[in-house]
C-alpha positions in Angstrom: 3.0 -23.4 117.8 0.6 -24.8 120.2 -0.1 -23.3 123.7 1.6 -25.5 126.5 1.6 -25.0 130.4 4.1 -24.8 133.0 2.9 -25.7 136.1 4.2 -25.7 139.9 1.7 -28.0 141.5 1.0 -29.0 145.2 -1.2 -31.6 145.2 -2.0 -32.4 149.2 -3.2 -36.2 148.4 0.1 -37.2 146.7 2.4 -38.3 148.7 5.7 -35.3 149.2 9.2 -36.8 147.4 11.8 -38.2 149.3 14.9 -35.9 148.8 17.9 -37.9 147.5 20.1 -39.8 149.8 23.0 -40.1 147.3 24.9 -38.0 145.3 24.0 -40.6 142.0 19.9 -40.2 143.1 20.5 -36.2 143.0 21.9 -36.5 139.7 19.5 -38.3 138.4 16.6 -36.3 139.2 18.6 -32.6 137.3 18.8 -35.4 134.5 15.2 -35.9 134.3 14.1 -32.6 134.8 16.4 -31.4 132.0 14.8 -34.4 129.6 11.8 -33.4 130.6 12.3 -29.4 130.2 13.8 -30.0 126.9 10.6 -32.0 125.4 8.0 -29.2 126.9 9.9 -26.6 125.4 10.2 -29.1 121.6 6.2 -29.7 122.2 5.7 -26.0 122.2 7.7 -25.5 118.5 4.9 -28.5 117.2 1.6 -27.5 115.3 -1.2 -26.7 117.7 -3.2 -29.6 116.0 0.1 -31.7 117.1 -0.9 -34.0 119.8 2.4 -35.6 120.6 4.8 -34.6 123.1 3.4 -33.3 126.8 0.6 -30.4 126.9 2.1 -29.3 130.3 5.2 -28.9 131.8 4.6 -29.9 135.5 6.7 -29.4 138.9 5.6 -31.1 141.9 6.1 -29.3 144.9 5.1 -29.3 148.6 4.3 -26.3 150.8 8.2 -25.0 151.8 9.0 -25.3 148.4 6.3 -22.5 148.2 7.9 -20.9 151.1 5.0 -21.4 153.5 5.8 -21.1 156.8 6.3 -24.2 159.2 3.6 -25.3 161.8 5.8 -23.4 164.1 5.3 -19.7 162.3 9.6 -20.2 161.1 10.5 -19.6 157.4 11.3 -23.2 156.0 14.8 -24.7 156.5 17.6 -24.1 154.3 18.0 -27.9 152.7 19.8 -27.9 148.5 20.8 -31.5 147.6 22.8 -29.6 144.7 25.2 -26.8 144.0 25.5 -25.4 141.1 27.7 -23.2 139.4 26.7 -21.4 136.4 26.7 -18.2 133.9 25.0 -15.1 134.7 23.2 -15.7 130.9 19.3 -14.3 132.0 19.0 -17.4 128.9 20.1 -20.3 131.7 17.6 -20.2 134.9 19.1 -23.2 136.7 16.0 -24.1 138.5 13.7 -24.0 135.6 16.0 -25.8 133.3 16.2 -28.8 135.5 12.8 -28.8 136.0 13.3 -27.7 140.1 11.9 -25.8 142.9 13.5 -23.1 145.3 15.1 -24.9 148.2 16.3 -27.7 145.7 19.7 -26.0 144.4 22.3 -24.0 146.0 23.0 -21.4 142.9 26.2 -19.2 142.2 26.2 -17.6 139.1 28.9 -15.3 137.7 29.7 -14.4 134.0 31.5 -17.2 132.1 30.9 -19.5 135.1 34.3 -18.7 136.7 35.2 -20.3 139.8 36.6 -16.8 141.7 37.7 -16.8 144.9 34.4 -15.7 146.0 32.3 -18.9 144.1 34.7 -21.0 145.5 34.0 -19.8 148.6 29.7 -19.7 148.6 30.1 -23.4 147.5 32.2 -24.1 150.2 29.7 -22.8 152.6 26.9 -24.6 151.3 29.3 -27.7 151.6 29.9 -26.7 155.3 26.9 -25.4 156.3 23.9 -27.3 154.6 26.1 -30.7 154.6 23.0 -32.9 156.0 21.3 -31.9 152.6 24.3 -31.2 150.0 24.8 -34.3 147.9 26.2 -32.8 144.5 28.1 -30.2 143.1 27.3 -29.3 138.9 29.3 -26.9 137.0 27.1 -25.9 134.1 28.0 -23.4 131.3 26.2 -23.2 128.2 27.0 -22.8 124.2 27.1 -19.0 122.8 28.9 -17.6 126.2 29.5 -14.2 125.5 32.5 -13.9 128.1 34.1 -16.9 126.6 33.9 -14.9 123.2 35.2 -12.0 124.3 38.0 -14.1 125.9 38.8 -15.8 122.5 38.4 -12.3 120.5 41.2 -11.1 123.1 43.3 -14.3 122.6 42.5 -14.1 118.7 43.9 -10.2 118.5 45.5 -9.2 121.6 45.6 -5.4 120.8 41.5 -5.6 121.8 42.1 -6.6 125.2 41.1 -2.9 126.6 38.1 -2.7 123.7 36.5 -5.8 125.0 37.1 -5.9 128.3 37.2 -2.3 129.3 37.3 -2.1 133.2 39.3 -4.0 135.7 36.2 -6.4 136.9 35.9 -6.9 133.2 39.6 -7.9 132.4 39.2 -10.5 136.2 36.8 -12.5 134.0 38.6 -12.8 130.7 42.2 -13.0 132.5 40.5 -16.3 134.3 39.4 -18.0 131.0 42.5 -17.3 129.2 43.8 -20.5 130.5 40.8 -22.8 129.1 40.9 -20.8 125.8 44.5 -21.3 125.4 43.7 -25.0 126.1 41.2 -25.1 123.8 44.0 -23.9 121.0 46.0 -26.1 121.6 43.1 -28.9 121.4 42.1 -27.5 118.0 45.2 -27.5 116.7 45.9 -31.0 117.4 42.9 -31.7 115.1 43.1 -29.3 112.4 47.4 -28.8 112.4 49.4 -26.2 113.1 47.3 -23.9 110.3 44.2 -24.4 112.5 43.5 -20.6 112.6 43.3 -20.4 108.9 40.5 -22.9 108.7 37.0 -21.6 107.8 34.6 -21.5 111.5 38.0 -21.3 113.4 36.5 -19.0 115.6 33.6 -20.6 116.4 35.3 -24.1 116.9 37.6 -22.4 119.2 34.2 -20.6 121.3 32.6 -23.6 121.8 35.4 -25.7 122.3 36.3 -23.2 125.1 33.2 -23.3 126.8 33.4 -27.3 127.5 37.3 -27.0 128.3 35.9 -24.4 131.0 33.4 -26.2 132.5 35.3 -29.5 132.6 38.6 -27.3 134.2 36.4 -25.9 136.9 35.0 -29.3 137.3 38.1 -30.5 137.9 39.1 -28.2 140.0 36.3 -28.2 142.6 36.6 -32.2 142.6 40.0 -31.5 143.7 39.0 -29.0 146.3 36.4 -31.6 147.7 39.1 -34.1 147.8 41.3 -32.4 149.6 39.0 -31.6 152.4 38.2 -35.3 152.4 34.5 -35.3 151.2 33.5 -38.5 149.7 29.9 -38.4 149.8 29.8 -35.3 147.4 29.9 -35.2 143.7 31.0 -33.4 140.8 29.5 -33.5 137.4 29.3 -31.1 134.6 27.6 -29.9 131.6 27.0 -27.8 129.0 23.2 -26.4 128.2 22.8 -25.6 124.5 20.3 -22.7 123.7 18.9 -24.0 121.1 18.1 -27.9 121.9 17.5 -26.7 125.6 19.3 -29.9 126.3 22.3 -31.2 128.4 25.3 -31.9 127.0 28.9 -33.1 127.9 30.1 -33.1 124.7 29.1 -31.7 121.2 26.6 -33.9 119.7 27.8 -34.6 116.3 24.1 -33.4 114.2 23.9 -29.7 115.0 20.4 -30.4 115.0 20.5 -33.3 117.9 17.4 -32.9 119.5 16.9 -37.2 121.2 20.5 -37.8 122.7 19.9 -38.8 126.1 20.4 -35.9 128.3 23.3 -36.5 130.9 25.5 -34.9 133.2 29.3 -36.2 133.2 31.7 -36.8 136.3 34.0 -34.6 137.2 37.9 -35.7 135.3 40.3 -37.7 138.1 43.6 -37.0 136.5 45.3 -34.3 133.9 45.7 -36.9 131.2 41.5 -37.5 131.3 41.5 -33.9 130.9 43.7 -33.4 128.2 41.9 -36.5 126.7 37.9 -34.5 126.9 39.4 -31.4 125.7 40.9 -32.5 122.0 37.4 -35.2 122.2 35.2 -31.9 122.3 37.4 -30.0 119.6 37.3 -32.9 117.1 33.2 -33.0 117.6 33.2 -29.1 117.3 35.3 -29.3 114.0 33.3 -32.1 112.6 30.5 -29.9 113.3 31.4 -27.2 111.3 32.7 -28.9 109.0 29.3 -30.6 107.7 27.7 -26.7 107.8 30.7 -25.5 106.0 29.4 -28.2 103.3 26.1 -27.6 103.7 26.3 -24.0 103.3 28.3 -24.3 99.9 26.2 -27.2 98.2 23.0 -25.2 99.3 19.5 -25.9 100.5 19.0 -28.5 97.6 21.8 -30.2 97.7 
């Protein structure tokens, strides 16, 4: 490994960013931040005598984004162009994944990314409140989610229900993504037949297939909630961040070991049918997946 830096810099003689006046410009910046996030963090896996890739991860910022004070002596003005909903994972620092300073993103987090009552309700005041900034809402969950596991364990062998999710603020979360990993069945089965449980990687398919049905559900949902209270200058994308590639994604990439695909952030689903659509797309790509390491893991390493 070779040492790399991350860097917040405010640089006085460069000229301070323009925040984004559209909800497509806001979008595009968490794109590029991501891109650029995930090839720091791939430069830092490279042999110190490596000189590809970048040697520093940098983030310009300005003096609020450092929480100076104004000229007036005031703490710095509330102004996100982005909500974000997200998983509680310590693993998934929205900010830092995007490659963003404080004051940038209007963050809820809450195991398995649920959209309670009470997410719901901290994005709506964002919406309301901080409306001359707000230009995007992202609903981001992220591969290996432990309370979409313990949702699927529970769906896979009801009798655990109290084991793994012992208290009632427990059993709130798993009740919630019940619905997506029932989806997600279904979705699986449609590829694999109705013996899809017996197949070898069933569980996993069904994990991971759960946590894009999730996010794309809650996606859906808040696109409906935005539509409803006729906001048209707000939008809503979502994603999935993968632990391992640090990257983006809105589908599982078919190579397990996709490291170049373009990082991008998909729109929110307009109807039940595109929805029904994404969800058996992301189980066939998660049972191709596991298919080719089900292969690979029989032929061996020299195969």
């Amino acid at each position: 490994m070779k040492p790399i830096d991350f860097t917040y810099r405010f640089d006085p003689s460069q000229p301070i960013a323009k925040e984004p006046e559209t909800a497509d410009e806001a979008q595009r910046i968490l794109e590029a931040g991501n891109r650029l996030f995930a090839r720091w963090t791939d430069s830092c896996l490279r042999d110190s005598g490596d000189t590809t890739g970048p040697n520093s991860f940098i983030v310009p910022c300005t003096p609020s984004d450092l929480g100076m004070p104004t000229p007036e002596g005031l703490a710095t003005k509330q102004a996100p162009f982005a909500a974000l909903l997200g998983c509680s994972d310590a693993r998934v620092p929205a900010e830092i994944i995007f490659g963003q300073v404080r004051n940038n993103m209007f963050v809820v987090r809450v195991a398995g990314n649920v959209l309670t009552d009470e997410a719901l309700g901290s994005i709506e005041y964002a919406l309301h409140h901080l409306k001359d900034s707000m230009r995007l809402i992202v609903v981001l969950g992220h591969t290996g989610c432990g309370a979409v596991s313990a949702t699927v364990d529970t769906y896979l062998n009801p009798w655990n229900y109290l084991a793994n999710a012992p208290s009632r603020a427990l059993r709130s979360i798993v009740d919630q993504l019940m619905a997506p990993v029932r989806k997600s069945a279904d979705a699986v089965r449609s590829v694999w037949g109705p013996n899809a449980s017996d197949m070898p990687g069933y569980r996993e398919v069904l994990i991971e297939t759960a946590v894009f049905v999730n996010v794309v559900q809650a996606a859906y949902n808040l696109r409906l909630e935005q539509e409803q209270a006729g906001r048209t200058n707000v939008k809503v994308v979502y994603g999935v961040f993968d632990l391992l590639t640090h990257r983006i994604w809105t589908a599982p990439p078919d190579d397990s070991k996709a490291t170049i695909r373009e990082v991008v952030l998909a729109r929110a689903p307009t109807s039940l049918e595109e929805f029904e659509e994404l969800s058996v797309r992301v189980a066939l790509r998660m049972a191709r997946r596991v298919g080719k390491a089900a292969i690979a893991r029989k032929e061996g390493p020299h195969a």
